[in-house]
N, C-alpha and C positions, 0 to 999 in steps of 0.2 A: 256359505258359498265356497267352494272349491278353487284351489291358487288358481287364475290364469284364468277363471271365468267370469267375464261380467259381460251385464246387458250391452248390444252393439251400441244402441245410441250413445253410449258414451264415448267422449272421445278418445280413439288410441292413440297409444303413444307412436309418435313418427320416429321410428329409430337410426332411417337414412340420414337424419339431420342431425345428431349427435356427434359428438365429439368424439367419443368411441362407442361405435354402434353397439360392439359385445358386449360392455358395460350395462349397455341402453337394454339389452333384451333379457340380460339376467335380473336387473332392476326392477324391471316391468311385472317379471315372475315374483321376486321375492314380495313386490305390491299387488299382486292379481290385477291388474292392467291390461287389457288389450293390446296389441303391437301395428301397426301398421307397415307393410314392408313395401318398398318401392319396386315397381318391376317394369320393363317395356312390354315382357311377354312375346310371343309368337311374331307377331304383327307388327310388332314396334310401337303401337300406341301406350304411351307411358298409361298407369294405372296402379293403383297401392290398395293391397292386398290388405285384409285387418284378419289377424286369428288371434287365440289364445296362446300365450306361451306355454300352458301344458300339450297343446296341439305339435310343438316340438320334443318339449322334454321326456316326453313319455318314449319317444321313440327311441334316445338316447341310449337305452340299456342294448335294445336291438343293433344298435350301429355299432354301439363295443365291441357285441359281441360276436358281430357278422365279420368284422376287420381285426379282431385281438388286437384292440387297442388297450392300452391300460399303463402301470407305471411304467415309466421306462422311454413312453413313447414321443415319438417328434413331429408335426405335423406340417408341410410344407403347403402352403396355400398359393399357387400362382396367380389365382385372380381378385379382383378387388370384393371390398364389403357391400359394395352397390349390389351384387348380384347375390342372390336371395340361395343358390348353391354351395357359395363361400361365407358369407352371414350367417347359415346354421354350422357347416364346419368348425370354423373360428367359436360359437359359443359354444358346441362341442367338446371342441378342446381344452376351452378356458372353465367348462364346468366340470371336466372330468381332470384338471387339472395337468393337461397334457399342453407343451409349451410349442407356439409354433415359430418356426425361422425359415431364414431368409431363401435357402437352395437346398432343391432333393437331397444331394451329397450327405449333407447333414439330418434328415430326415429320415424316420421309421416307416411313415403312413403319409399321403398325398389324397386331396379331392381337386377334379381339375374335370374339365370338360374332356371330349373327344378330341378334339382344334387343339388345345392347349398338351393334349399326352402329345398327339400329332406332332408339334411345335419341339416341344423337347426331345423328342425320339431327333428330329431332326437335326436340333444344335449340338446333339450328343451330349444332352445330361443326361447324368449319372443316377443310371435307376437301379441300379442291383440290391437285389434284396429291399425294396420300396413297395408298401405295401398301398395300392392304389385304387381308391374307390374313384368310379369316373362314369360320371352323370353328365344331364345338360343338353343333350344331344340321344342320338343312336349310336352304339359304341358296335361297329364289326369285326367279322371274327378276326378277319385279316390284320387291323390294328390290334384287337389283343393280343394278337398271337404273337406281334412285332415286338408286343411293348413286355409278352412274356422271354421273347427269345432274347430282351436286354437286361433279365433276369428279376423282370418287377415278380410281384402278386397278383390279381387284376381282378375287380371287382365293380360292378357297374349295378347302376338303378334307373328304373322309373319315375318320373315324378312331376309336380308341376308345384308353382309357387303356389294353386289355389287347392292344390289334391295334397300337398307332400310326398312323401313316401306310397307308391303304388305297388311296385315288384322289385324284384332285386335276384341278381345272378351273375354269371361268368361276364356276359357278352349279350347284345340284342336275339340271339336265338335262345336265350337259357332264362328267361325275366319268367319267376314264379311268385304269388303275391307274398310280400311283406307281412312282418307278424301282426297280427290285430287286422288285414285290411282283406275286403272281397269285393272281390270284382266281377262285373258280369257285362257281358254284351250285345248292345242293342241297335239291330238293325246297323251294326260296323261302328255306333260307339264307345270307347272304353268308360262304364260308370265304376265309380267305385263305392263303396262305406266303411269307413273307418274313424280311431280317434285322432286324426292329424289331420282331417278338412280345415279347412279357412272358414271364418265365420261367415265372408263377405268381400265387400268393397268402400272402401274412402272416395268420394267423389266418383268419379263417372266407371260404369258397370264395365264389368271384363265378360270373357265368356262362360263362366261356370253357371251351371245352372244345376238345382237339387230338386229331386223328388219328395210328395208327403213321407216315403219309407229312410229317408239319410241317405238316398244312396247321390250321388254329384259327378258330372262331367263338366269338363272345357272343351270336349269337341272332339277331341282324339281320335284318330280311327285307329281300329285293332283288331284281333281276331283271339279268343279263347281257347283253345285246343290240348284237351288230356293235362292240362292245370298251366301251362306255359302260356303264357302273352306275348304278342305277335304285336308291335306297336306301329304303324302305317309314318303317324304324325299327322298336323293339322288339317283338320278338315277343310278350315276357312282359307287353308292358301291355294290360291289357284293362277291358272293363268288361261286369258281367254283367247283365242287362237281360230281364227274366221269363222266365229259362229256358236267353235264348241268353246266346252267348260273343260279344262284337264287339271285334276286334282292334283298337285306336285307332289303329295305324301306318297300317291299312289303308283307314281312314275319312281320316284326317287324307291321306294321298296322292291321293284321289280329289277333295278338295276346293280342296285348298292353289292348284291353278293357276287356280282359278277367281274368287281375291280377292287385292287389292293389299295387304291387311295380314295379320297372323297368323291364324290359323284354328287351334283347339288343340280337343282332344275329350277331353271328362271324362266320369265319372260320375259323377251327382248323386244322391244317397241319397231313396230313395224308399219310403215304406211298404209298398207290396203289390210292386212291380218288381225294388223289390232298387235299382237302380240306371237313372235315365234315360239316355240317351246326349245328351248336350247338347253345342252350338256354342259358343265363345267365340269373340267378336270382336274385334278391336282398330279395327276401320274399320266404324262401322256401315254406310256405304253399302255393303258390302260382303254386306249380308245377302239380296240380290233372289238377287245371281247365283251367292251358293254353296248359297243354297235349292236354286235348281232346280237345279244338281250334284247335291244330293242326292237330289231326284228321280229319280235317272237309277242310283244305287244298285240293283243285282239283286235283295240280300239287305235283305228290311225293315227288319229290324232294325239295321242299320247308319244306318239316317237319322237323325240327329236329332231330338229331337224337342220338346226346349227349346233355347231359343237368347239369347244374352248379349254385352253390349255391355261390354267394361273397357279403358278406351283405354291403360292402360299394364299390362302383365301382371308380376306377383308373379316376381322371379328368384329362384335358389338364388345361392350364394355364387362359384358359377363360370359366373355368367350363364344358365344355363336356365332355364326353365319351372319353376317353383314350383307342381307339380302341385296335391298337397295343401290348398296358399295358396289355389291358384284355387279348387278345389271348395269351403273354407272361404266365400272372397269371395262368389262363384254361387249359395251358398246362404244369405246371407243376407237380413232381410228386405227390405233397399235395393238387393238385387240389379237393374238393369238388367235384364231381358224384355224383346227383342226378337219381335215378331209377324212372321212374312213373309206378304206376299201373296200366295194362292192364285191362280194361273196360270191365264187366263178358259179355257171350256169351245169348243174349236175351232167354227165355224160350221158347222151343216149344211147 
């Protein structure tokens, strides 16, 4: 039997509960052990993940090689081992024998979320010459471009804790599959097949789901075109709005190129609606030009129709969108309202 593979029923090992998780997963490898990794995922419903530790390490030669990482290198990690993005960076590191510390300054190479480059561009760390993979999220252009003009690298992927490694490229328009992985898509979901799936699930089932042929999704919407991947995001989030269903991946994709900071789409609890479809900003100049985006919406009900100014947004523990947090935030009574202005009536 091959390191890293054994039958599910056995139990794997929970790495989240160690004492140092990195230790935990290279262990697990040198024993062929199963891993179990803990995640919230999309939704926020906690759920732990079980794969193979060769379902990582294989990939490892590709991320070297993708980042030129190698001796020499320094790895700065801004977010915790709880999330399943920095859990493989850190073993990463620690098997390629590359040391990680405390701030970029001292760093070669960085893995951070979108929210967390965000964060930093902000405080004005010190990215020059920092070579920066950045997952976790949608990474746009307007952020890479931000985080290239403070003289990073910038490198971004696909991925999910239950898929790993999907595509990988510049920025969310540039995402081509990952070596070893193919992708195809069905009826707007992203499947993939490759050696880095998840065996499964520990306790209560998440959303992936496989075909007899190996190929597995969690839901994703996407679009394939001339070899490039087009990523939407979750299918399952939605927000219901008198009546209709409005997909948020699909709102949040129409707007996102049209503003230089985040754009995130909640639903805000309404007495008669059920739910408003509302704008968060993190730039409010940014409010003219993804109005009139949304203008240009087919389906009405996808527009917006309150809109919100929070220049730093609520994270989860693995650098996301703290959906929840934000609708909390957006509804209260010192919530920011933003007005846009109505677009004058053409000349006759």
């Amino acid at each position: 039997m091959r390191r890293g593979s054994r039958p599910l029923s056995e139990a794997p090992e929970d790495v989240g509960s160690a004492a140092d998780p990195v230790a935990a997963v290279l262990e697990a490898h040198a024993t062929g052990r199963l891993v179990a990794l803990r995640t919230s995922g999309t939704t926020g419903r906690p759920r732990s993940v079980v794969r193979t530790t060769d379902s990582w390490v294989r990939s490892f030669q590709h991320v070297a090689a993708l980042t030129s990482l190698g001796s020499g290198s320094r790895m700065w990690l801004p977010g915790p081992l709880s999330a399943t993005l920095t859990l493989f960076a850190a073993t990463l590191a620690r098997h390629r024998g590359v040391p990680v510390v405390d701030r970029p300054g001292s760093a070669t190479h960085a893995h951070l979320t979108p929210l967390q480059l965000q964060r930093a561009l902000d405080e004005g760390e010190r990215l020059d010459g920092l070579r920066l993979t950045v997952a976790g999220d949608r990474l746009g252009r307007a952020l890479r471009s931000r985080a290239e003009t403070a003289g990073a690298v910038v490198d971004h992927y696909y991925g999910t804790a239950e898929l790993s490694f999907v595509a990988w490229g510049a920025d969310e328009q540039d995402l081509r599959p990952f070596p070893g992985v193919e992708i195809v898509v069905r009826d707007g979901e992203v499947w993939v097949r490759s050696p880095y799936l998840c065996e499964g699930y520990a306790g209560p089932a998440g959303p992936r789901r496989r075909d007899s042929s190996g190929f597995a999704t969690v839901g994703d919407r996407g679009r394939l075109e001339d070899g490039v991947l087009t990523v939407a995001g979750r299918g399952d989030s939605t927000v219901l709005t008198g009546g209709a269903t409005v997909l948020v991946a699909d709102v949040e994709e129409a707007l996102r190129t049209s503003a230089r900071g985040a754009v995130v789409i909640v639903g805000v609890p309404h007495a008669t609606m059920g739910q408003v479809v509302s704008a968060v900003l993190t730039d409010r100049d940014d409010l003219q030009a993804v109005h009139a985006a949304s203008l240009e919406l087919s389906v009405p009900a996808q527009r917006p129709r309150w809109w919100f100014h929070v220049p730093v947004l609520p994270l989860t523990g693995a650098g996301k969108v703290d959906r929840a947090a934000l609708v909390d935030q957006v509804s209260a009574p010192d919530a920011v309202r933003l007005v846009p202005r109505r677009p004058r009536a053409a000349a006759t």
